[in-house]
C-alpha positions as CSV (number, residue, x, y, z in Angstrom):
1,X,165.5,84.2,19.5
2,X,164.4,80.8,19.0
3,X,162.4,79.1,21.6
4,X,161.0,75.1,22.2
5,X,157.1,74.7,21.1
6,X,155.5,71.4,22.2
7,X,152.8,69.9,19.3
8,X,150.8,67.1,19.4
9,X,150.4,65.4,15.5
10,X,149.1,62.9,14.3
11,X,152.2,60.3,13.8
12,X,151.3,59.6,10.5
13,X,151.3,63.0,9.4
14,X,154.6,63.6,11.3
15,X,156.5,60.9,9.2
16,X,155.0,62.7,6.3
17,X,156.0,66.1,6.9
18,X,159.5,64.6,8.2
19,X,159.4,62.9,4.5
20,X,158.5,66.4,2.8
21,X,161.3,67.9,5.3
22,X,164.0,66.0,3.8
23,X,162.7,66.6,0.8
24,X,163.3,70.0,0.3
25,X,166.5,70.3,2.1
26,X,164.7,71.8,5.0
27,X,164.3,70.9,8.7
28,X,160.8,70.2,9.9
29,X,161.2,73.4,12.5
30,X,161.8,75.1,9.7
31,X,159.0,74.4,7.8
32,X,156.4,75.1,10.6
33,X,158.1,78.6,11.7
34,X,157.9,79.0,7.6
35,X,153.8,78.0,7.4
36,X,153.2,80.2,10.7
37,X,154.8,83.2,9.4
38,X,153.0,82.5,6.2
39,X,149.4,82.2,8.3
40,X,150.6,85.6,10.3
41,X,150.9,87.6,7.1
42,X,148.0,86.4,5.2
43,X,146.1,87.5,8.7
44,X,147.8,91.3,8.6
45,X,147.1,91.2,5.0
46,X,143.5,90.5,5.2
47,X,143.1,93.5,8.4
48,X,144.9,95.8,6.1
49,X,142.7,95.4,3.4
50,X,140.5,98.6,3.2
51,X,137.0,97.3,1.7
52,X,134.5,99.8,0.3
53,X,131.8,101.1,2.3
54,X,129.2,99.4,-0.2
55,X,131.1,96.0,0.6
56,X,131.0,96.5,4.3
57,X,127.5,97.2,4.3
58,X,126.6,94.0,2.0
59,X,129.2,92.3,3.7
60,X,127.0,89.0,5.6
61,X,123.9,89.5,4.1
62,X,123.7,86.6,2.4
63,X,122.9,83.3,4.7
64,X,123.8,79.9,2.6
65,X,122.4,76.5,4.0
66,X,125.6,75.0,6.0
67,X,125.6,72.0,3.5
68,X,126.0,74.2,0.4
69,X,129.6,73.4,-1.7
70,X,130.0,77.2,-2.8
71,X,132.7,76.2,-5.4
72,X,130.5,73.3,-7.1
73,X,127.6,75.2,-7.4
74,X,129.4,78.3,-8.8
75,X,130.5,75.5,-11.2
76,X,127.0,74.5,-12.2
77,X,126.1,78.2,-13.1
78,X,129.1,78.6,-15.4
79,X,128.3,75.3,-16.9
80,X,124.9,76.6,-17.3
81,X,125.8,80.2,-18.7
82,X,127.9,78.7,-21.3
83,X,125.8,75.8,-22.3
């Protein structure tokens, strides 16, 4: 059963999506209902996922300074490994 769901976009963003909409041959509902099913079964995926106990106990031990870009510094090591 479908029912009415009220959002509040950015208009700019709305003419885009409206854009990518037509697009794909899709209507915009569509598309969200699409995105939150998508977000709904990443979620159940993720809580299904059984992790090791070794992984659970490591799990949050490490603190990173907020301002750290994970991804470029992984980058820099790689660089730096195979240099």
């Amino acid at each position: 059963m479908n029912k009415k769901l009220t959002l509040s976009i950015e208009e700019d963003l709305i003419k885009e999506a409206k854009k990518y909409a037509r697009y794909k041959n899709q209507s915009l509902s569509s598309l969200v209902q699409k995105y939150f099913a998508m977000l709904v079964s990443d979620d159940e995926a993720l809580e299904v996922t059984d992790l090791s106990p070794t992984v659970k106990e490591l799990s949050g031990i490490l603190k990173l300074e907020e301002d750290i870009d994970v991804k470029e510094e992984y980058k820099k090591h790689i660089i730096k490994k195979y240099s």
